[in-house]
C-alpha positions in Angstrom: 34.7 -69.5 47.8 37.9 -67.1 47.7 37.3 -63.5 47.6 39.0 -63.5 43.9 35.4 -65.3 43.0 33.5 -62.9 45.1 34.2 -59.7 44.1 33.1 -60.1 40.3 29.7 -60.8 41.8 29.4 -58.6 44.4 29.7 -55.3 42.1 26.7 -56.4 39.4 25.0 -57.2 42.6 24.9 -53.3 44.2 24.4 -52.2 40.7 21.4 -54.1 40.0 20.1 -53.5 43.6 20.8 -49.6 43.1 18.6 -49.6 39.4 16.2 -51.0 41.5 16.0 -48.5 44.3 15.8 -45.8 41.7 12.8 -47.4 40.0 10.4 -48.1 43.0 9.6 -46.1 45.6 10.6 -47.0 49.6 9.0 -50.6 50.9 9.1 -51.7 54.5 11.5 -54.3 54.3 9.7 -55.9 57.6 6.5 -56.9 55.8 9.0 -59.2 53.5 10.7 -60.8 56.3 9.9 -64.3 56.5 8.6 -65.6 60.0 11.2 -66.0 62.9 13.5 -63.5 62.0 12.6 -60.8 64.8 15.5 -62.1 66.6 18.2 -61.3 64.0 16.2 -58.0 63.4 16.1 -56.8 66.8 20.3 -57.7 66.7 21.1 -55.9 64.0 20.4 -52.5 65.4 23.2 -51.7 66.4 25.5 -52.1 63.2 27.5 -49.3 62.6 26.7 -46.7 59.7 28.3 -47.7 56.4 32.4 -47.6 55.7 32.0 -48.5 52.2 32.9 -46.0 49.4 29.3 -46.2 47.4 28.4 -43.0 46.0 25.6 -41.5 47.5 21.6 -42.3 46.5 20.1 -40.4 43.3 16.8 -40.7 44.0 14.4 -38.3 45.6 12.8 -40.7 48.3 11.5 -39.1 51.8 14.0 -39.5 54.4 13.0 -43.1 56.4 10.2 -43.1 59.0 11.3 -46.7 60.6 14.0 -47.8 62.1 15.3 -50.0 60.1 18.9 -50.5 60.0 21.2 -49.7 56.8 22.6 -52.0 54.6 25.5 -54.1 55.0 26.3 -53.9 51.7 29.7 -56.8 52.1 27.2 -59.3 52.7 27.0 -62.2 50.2 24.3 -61.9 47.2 21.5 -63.6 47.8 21.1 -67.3 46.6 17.6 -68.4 48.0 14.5 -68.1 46.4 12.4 -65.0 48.3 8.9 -66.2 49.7 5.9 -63.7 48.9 5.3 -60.7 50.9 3.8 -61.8 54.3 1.0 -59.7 56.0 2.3 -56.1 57.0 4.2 -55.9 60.4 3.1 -54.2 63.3 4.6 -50.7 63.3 5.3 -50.0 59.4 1.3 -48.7 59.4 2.6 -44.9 57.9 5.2 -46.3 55.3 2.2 -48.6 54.0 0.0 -45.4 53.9 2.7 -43.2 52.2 3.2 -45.7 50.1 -0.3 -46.0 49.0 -0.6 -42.5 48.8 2.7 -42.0 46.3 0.8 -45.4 44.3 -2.4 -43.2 44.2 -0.9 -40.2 42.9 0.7 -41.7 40.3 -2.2 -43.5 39.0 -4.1 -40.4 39.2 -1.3 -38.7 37.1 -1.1 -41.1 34.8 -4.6 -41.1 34.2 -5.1 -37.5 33.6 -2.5 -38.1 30.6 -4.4 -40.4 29.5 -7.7 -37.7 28.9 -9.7 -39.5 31.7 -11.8 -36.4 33.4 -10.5 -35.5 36.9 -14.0 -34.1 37.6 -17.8 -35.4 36.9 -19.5 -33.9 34.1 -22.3 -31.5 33.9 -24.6 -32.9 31.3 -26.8 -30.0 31.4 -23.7 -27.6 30.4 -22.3 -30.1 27.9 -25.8 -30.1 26.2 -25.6 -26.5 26.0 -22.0 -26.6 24.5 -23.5 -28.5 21.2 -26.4 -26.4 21.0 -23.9 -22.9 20.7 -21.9 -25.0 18.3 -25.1 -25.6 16.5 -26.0 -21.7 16.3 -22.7 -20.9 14.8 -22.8 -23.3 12.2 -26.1 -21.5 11.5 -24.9 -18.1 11.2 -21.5 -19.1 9.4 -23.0 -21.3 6.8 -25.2 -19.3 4.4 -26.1 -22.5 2.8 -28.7 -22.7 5.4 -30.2 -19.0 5.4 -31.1 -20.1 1.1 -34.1 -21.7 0.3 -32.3 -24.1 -1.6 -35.9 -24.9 -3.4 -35.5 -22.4 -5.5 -35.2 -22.9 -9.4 -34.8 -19.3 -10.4 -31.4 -18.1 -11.6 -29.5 -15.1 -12.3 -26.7 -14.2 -15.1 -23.4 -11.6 -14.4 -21.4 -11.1 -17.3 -18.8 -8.4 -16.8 -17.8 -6.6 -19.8 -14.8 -4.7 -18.9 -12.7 -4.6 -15.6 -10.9 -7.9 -15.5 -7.4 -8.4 -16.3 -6.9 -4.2 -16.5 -7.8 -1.4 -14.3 -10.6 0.3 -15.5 -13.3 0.5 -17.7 -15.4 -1.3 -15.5 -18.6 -2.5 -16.9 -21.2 -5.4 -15.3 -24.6 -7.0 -16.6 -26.6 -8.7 -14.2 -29.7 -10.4 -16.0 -32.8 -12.6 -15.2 -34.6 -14.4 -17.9 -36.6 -11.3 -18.8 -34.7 -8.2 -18.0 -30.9 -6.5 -16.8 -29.7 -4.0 -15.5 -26.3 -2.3 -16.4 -24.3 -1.8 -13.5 -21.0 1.0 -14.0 -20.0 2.5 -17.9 -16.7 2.9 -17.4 -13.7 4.3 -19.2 -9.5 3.2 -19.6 -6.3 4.9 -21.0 -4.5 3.5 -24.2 -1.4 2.1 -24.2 2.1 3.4 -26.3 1.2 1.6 -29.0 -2.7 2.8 -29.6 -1.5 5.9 -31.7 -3.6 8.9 -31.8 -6.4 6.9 -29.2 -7.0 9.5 -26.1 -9.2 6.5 -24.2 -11.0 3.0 -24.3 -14.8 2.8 -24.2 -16.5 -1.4 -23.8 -17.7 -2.9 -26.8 -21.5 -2.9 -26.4 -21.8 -5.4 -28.9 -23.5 -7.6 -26.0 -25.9 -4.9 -25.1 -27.3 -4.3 -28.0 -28.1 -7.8 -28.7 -29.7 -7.7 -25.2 -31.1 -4.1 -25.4 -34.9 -5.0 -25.1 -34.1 -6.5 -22.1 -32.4 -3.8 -20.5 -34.2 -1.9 -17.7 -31.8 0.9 -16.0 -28.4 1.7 -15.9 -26.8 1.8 -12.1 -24.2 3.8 -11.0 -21.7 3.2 -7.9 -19.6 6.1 -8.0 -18.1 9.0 -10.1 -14.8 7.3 -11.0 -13.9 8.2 -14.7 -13.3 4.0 -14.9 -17.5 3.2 -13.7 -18.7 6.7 -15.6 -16.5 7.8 -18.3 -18.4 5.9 -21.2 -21.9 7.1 -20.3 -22.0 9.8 -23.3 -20.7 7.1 -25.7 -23.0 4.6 -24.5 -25.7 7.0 -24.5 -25.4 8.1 -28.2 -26.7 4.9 -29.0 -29.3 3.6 -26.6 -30.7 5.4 -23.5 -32.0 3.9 -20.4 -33.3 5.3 -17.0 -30.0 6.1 -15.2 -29.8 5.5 -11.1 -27.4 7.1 -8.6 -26.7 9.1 -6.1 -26.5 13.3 -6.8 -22.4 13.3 -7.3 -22.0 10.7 -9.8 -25.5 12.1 -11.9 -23.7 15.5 -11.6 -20.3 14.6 -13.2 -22.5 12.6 -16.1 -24.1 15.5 -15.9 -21.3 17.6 -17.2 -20.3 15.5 -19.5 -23.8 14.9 -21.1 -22.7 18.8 -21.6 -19.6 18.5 -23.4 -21.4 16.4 -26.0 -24.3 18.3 -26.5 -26.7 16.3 -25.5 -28.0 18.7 -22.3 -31.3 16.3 -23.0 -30.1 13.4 -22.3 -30.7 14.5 -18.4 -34.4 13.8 -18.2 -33.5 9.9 -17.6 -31.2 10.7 -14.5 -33.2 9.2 -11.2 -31.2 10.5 -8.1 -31.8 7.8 -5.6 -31.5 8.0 -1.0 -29.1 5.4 0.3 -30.7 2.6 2.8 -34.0 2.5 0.5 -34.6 -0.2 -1.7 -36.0 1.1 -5.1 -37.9 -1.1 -7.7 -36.6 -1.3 -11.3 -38.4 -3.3 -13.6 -40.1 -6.0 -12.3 -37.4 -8.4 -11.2 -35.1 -6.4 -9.3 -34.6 -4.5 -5.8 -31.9 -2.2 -5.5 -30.5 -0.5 -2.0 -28.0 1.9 -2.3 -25.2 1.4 0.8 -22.8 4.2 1.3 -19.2 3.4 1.3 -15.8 5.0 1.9 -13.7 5.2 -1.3 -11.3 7.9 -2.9 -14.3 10.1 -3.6 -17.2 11.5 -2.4 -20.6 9.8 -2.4 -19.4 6.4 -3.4 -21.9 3.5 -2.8 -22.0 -0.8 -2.8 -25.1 -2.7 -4.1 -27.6 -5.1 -2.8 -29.4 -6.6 -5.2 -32.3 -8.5 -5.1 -34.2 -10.8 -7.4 -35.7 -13.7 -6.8 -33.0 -16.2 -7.3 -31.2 -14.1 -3.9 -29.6 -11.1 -3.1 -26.3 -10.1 -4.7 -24.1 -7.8 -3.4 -21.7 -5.4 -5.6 -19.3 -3.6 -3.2 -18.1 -1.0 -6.2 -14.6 0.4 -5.5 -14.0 0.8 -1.6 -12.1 0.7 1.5 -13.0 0.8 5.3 -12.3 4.1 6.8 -13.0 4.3 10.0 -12.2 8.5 10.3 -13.6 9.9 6.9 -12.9 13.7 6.1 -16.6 13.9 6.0 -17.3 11.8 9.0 -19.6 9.5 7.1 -18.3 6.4 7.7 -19.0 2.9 5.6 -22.4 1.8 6.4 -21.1 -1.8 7.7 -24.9 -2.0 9.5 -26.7 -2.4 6.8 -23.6 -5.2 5.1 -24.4 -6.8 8.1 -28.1 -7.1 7.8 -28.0 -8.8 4.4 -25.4 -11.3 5.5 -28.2 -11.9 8.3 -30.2 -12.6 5.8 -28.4 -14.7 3.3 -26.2 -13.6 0.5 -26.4 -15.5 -2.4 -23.4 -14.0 -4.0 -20.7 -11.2 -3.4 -18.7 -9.4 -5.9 -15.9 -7.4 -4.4 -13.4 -5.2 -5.2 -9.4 -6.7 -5.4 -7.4 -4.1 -6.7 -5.0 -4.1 -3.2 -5.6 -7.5 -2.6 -1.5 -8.1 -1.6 -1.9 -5.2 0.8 -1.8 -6.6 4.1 -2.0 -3.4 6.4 -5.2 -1.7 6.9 -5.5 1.1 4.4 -4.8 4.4 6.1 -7.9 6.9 6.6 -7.9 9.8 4.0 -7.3 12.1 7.2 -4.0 11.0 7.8 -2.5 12.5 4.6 -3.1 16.0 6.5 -0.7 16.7 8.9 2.1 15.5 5.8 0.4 18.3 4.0 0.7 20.5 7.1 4.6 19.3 7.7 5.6 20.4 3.6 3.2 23.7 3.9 5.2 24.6 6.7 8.6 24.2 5.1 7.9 25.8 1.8 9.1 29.5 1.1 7.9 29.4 -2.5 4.8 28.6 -4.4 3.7 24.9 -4.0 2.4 22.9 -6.9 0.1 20.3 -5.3 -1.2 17.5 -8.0 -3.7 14.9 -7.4 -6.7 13.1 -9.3 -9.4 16.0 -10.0 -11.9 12.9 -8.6 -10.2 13.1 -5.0 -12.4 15.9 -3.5 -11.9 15.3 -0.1 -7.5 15.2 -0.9 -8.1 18.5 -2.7 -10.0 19.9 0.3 -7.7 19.0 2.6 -4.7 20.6 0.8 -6.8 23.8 0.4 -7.3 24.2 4.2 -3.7 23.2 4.7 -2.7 26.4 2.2 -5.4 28.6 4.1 -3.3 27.7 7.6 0.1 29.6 6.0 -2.6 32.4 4.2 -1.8 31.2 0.5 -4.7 32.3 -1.9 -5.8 29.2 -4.3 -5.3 29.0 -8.1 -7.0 25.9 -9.6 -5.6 24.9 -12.9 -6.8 21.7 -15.4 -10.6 21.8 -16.9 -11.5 18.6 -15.0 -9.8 19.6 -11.3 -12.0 23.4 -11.9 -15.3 21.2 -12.9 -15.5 18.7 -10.3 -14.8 20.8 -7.2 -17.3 23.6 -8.5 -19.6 20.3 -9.0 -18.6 19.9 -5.0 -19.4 23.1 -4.1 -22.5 24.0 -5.8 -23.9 20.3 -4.0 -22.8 20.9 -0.5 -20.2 18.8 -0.6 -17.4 20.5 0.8 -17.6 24.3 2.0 -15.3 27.0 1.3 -15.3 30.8 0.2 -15.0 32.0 -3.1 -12.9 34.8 -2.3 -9.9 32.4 -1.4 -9.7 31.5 -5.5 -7.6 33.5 -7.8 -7.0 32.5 -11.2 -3.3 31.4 -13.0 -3.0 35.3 -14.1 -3.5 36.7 -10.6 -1.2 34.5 -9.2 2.0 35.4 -11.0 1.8 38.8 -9.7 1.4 37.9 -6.0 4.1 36.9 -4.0 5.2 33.3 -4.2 4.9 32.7 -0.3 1.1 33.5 -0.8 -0.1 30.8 -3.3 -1.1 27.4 -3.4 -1.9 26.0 -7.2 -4.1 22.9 -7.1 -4.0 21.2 -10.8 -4.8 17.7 -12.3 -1.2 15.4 -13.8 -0.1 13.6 -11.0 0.2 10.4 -13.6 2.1 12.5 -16.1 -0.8 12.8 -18.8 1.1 14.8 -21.9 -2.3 17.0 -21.9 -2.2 17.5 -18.1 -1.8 21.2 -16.6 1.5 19.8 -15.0 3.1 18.4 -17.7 2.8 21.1 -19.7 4.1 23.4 -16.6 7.4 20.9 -16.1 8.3 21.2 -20.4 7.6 25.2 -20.2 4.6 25.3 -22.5 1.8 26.4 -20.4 0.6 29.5 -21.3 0.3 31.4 -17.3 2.5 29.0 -15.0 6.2 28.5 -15.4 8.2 26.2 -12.8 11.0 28.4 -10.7 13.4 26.7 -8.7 11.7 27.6 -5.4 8.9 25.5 -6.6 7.7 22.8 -4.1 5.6 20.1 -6.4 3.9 18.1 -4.0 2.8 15.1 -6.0 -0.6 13.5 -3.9 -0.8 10.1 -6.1 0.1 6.9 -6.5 1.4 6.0 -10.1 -1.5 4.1 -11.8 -0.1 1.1 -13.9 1.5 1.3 -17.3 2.0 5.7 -16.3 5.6 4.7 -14.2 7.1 6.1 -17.4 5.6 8.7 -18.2 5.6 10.1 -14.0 9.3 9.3 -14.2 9.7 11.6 -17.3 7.8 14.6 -16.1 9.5 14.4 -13.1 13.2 14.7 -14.9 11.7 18.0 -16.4 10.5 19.2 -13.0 13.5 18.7 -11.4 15.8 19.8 -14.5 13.6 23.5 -14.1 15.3 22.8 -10.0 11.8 22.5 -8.6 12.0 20.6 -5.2 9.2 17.5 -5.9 7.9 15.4 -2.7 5.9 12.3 -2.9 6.4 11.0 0.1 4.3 8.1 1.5 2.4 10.0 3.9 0.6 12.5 1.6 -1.3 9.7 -0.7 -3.2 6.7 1.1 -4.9 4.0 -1.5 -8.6 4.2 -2.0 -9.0 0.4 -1.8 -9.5 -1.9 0.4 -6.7 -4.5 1.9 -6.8 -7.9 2.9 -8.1 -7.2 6.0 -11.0 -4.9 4.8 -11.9 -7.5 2.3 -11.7 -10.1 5.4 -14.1 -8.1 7.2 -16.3 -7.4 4.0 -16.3 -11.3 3.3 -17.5 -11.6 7.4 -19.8 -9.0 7.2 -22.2 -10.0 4.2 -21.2 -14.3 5.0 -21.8 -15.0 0.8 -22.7 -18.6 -0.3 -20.9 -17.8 -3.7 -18.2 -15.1 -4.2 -17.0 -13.5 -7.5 -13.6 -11.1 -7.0 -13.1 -8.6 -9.6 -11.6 -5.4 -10.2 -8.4 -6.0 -10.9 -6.0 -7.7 -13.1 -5.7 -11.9 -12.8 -2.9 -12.0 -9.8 -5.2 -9.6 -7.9 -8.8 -11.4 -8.1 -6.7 -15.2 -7.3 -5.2 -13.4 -4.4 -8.4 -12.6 -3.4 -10.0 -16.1 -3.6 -7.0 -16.9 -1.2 -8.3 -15.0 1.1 -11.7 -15.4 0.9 -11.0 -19.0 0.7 -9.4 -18.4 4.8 -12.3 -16.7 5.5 -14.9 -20.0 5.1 -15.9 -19.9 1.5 -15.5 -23.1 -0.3 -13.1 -22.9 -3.1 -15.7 -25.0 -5.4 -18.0 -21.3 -4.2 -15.5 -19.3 -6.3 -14.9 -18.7 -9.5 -12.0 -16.2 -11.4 -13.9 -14.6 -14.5 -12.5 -13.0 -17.3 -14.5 -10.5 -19.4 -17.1 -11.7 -21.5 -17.8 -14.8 -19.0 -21.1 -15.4 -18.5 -21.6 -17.0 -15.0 -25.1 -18.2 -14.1 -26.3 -18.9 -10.1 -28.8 -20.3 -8.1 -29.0 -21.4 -4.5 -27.8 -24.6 -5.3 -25.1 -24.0 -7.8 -22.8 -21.8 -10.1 -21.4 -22.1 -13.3 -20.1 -20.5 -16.2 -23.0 -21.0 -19.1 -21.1 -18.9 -21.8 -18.9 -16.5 -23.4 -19.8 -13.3 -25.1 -18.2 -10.9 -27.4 -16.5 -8.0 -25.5 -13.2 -5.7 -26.5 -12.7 -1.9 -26.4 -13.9 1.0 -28.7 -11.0 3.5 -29.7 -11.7 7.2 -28.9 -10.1 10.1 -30.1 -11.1 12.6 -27.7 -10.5 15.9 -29.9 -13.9 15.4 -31.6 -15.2 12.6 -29.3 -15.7 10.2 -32.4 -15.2 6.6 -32.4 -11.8 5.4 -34.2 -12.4 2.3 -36.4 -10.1 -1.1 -35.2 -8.5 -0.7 -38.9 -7.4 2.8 -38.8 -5.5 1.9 -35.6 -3.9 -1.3 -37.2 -2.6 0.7 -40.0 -1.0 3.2 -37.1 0.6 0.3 -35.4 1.7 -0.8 -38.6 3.0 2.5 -40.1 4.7 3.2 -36.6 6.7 -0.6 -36.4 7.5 -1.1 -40.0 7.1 1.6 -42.0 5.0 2.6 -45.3 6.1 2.1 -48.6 3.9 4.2 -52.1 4.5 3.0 -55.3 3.5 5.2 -58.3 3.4 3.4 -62.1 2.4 4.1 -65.2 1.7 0.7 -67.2 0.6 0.4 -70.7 -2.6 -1.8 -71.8 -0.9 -2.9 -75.2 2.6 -4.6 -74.0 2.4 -4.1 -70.1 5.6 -2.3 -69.9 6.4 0.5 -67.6 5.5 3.7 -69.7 7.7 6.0 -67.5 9.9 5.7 -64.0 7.9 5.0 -61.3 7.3 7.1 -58.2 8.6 5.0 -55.0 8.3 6.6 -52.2 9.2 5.1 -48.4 8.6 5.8 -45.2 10.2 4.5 -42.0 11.6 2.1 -43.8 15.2 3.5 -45.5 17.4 6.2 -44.8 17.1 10.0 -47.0 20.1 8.8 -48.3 19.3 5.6 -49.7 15.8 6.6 -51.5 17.3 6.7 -54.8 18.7 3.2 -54.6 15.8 2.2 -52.9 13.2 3.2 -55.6 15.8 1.7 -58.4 15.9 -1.6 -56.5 11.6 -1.3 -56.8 11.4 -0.4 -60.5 13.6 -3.7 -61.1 11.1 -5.7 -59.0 8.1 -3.8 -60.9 9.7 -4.6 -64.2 10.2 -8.3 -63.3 6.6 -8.6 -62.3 4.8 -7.2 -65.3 7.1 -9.6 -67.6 5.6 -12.6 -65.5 2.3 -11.4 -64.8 -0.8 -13.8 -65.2 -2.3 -13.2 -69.3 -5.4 -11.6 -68.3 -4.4 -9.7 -65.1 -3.7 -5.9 -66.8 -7.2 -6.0 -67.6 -8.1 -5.9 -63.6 -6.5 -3.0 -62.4 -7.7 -4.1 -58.7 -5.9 -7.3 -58.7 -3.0 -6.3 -60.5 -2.4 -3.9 -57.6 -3.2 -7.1 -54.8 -0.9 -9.2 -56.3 2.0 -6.1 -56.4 1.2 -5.4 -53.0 2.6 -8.8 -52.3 5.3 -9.2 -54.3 7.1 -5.6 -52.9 6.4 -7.5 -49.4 7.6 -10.7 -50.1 10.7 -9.0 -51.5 11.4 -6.5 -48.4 10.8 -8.9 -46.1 13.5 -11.1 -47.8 16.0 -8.3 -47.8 15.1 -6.5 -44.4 12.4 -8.6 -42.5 10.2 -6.0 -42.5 6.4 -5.8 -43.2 5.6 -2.4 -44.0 2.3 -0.9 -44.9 2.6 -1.5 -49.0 0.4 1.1 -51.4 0.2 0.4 -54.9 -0.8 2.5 -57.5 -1.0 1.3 -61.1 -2.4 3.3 -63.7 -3.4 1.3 -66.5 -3.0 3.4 -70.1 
């Protein structure tokens, strides 16, 4: 064979032979060796080392024990048929053993990725291992602290709350009595003209009223007690709380006259579980909110225990050091919670809500600063904010001037309780403080949302009667904007600043008085609920929480979104919405603190979009013709300017109705002025698609 017909072969050869190398670790090439080769082996020892150009080996093999010669890599490839291995030589006993030793660690390896154990099992541990997975199924899963036996079942229907903030208002009913948990109030929008606030329809309660036992009370909030006095004008129930909130309802029992309305108040101690009626167990828990003596709820009947958290977040550092009572949350999830209802209005707040003492040293940081008098504005509710600014004026020796009925009521309330602590002779009042110097004094007044009525507001447009804004004014402004008040802060704040008042409302001198994700995560932990109920807040906020109480083990099928007027019946086993009842909101004028009736405020609306049009007309009995020019008189509707052409263009339209009227009508002076009333519409909607408010008058002689 020539070498031309060699070398083709010889390459694919090494190649092959070098793949191979690569792949399996070093053999003795001796124990392969057929018998009767010694000879030739015991020659070859003294070949030369390799003259070839080969690259060098890849692989990571131990350097060679034996003494086995290197390749000749020029000899032919190989054309017999190898015979299988022969017994291992004398002398190769240590590459045999590192071999096995390399097989054995690779099987090992390859076992351990396979999941095989490397070490024997304890049985005796692994035993243990199920039964502590077994305990925490039974301390996660309230299904199992229920007596799931039970047939009794329990109603909650809120009437106010959902979809708004405010006017919060919750009945929780067994099948012979309820309780009434919050009467809360809410603000008007633009368009309820001449409203001052929104009261719940109790048209629900009094259906129910015979089974109603006691009214509860969470906290002093104007949005859980600001419809007591209305509520109470029409039925009166034993009412349960702690001192503050009976105090505030208190006052305003006061401002309606009806001082004797007091004698149902039943001040209650937190951590004691008080009878009412004789299917519920109340236990008052305090909690950390945005005012003083706030509490949640556990209620118990004998369906379960339900708790009601009321408005509140988890401060760990409160200004009175009383912190949330998360021992005795705890102790009813130990027990079993058949149902939660939390609060959600900052359910898309992810941070931890900041203690209430952290908005002091921003007080102290502006106090510093300030050269002239500082205008400090906050909810009259937010004792503990108040207090705080107080002590921070008492630092730079500023003497105090309270200003707004509701800001001097509630911190006297505060004061004559024990609440907070502080001498009267650091108070002066609005007239005493415009003769001191303007270094000296602090002014602490209700506003901060830009109520028209509000202390502040009337400061900022120069109509209140002692205080008017200088330019070396500091307003500090200690609130966040409540929703649907954005424009009304933003246009007190154009007036303040127009007067060259300096306004700060920075973030760090206002923390929420709400709870976060997180807090309602630990709230959800702590009382482990087998059904949960978000509410407080407006749609987005209560689905927001059902995410997150959803991540925290509740079954979504174990939660349910309500709207007012839902009622939503439970038992151990199961919950479900059994019906709907009527709820809405009572109109309040709050100069005489009457009720306005729904159609008095639909004629406002209507006046104030599309006008009011009076017609005057004389009309005689014989002929129904027009016995003189008729009066026509509009309002919001055309211009001064165009009256005259206006009232022509509605004696035409008179005229043209008497000559078609219906024989018969001019004898019915009520109908004769229905069907006017809707031919004038008919026509001004045709010619300026309007509706206006029409009033007829027809005089029939």
């Amino acid at each position: 064979m020539s070498d031309e017909q060699t070398a083709p072969s010889t390459q694919p050869q090494g190649e092959n032979r070098q793949r191979r190398n690569n792949r399996r670790p070093f053999r003795s090439r001796n124990a392969n060796r057929p018998e009767g080769t010694e000879g030739n082996l015991a020659e070859s020892q003294n070949v030369e080392p390799r003259q070839d150009n080969r690259p060098p080996r890849n692989d990571n093999r131990p350097p060679r024990q034996d003494n086995r010669p290197p390749r000749n890599d020029n000899r032919p490839p190989r054309q017999d048929n190898r015979p299988p291995r022969a017994p291992q030589a004398e002398g190769s006993e240590n590459t045999a053993t590192d071999t096995e030793t390399t097989r054995s660690n690779r099987d090992r390896n390859r076992s351990g990725r396979r999941g095989s154990p490397s070490t024997p099992i304890d049985n005796n541990l692994r035993d243990f291992v199920v039964k502590n997975q077994d305990a925490h199924k039974n301390r996660l899963n309230p299904h199992y602290k229920l007596d799931l036996n039970n047939n009794e079942k329990i109603r909650i229907t809120p009437l106010g709350g959902l979809g708004e903030i405010g006017g919060n208002i919750t009945v929780i009913e067994t099948e012979n009595e309820a309780i009434i948990i919050d009467i809360g109030m809410s603000f008007p929008d633009e368009e309820m003209h001449g409203v001052d606030i929104l009261v719940p329809d109790f048209t629900y309660l009094r259906e129910i009223r015979k089974k109603i036992v006691a009214v509860i009370i969470t906290h002093a909030h104007e949005d859980h007690i600001g419809g007591v006095p209305y509520f109470f004008k029409e039925m009166q129930f034993p009412i349960y709380g702690t001192p503050l909130p009976l105090a505030m309802i208190g006052n305003k029992f006061d401002e309606h006259h009806m001082r004797d309305f007091r004698r149902y108040f039943n001040p209650i101690v937190k951590r004691v579980p008080y009878k009412i009626g004789n299917d519920f167990e109340i236990e008052w828990m305090h909690m950390t909110h945005s005012i003083i003596d706030s509490s949640s709820l556990a209620i118990t009947t004998k369906a379960g225990t339900i708790i009601h958290t009321g408005d509140f977040k988890i401060d760990h550092t409160p200004v009175d050091g009383y912190t949330a009572d998360l021992h005795r949350l705890a102790h009813y999830g130990e027990k079993g919670v058949l149902c939660l209802l939390s609060d959600s209005t900052n359910s898309y707040n992810k941070e931890w809500t900041p203690s209430e003492l952290t908005v002091a040293p921003g007080f102290d940081r502006l106090f510093a600063k300030s050269e002239g008098r500082i205008i400090m504005s906050t909810f009259s509710s937010n004792i503990h904010r108040v207090y705080q600014a107080i002590l921070a004026g008492l630092k730079y020796n500023r003497k105090v001037c309270v200003i707004g009925r509701s800001m001097e009521r509630n911190l006297e309330v505060c004061m004559q309780y024990d609440y907070i602590k502080l001498p009267k002779n650091i108070f002066i009042d609005a007239e005493e403080a415009n003769r001191m110097s303007d270094k000296d004094v602090l002014i602490v007044t209700t506003g901060s949302q830009g109520e028209p009525s509000s202390a502040l507001f009337r400061m900022a447009i120069g109509e209140h009667r002692h205080i008017k804004i200088k330019p070396t004014d500091m307003i500090v402004l200690s609130a966040r904007a409540i929703p649907g008040n954005e424009g009304s802060i933003s246009g007190m704040l154009n007036y303040l600043q127009r007067a060259g008042a300096k306004v700060a409302n920075d973030r760090d001198i206002h923390v929420s008085g709400h709870a976060s994700i997180e807090e309602q995560k630990l709230m959800l932990r702590l009382t482990n609920p087998k059904f949960f109920l978000p509410v407080h807040g407006e749609y987005n906020h209560i689905q927001k929480h059902k995410e997150t109480a959803v991540s925290c083990g509740v079954p979504e099928r174990n939660i349910l979104l309500m709207s007012d007027g839902d009622c939503i019946e439970v038992n151990s086993k199961m919950m479900r919405k059994a019906k709907t009842v009527k709820t809405g909101k009572t109109y309040i004028d709050n100069q005489n603190n009457h009720q306005i009736e729904d159609d008095i405020i639909i004629d406002r609306q209507k006046m104030a979009a599309e006008g009011m049009v009076v017609l005057v007309a004389q009309v005689s009995a014989a002929d129904s013709h027009l016995l003189s020019k008729p009066l026509v008189t509009s309002f919001g509707l055309v211009a001064d300017r165009h009256d005259k052409a206006f009232a022509a263009e509605m004696e035409d339209v008179l005229e043209h109705f008497l000559l078609n009227m219906k024989p018969g009508l001019i004898e019915n002076p009520k109908a004769l002025e229905n069907d006017l009333r809707q031919v004038v519409r008919k026509h001004i909607y045709r010619k300026m698609k309007k509706y206006p408010l029409i009033v007829p008058h027809v005089f029939v002689m």
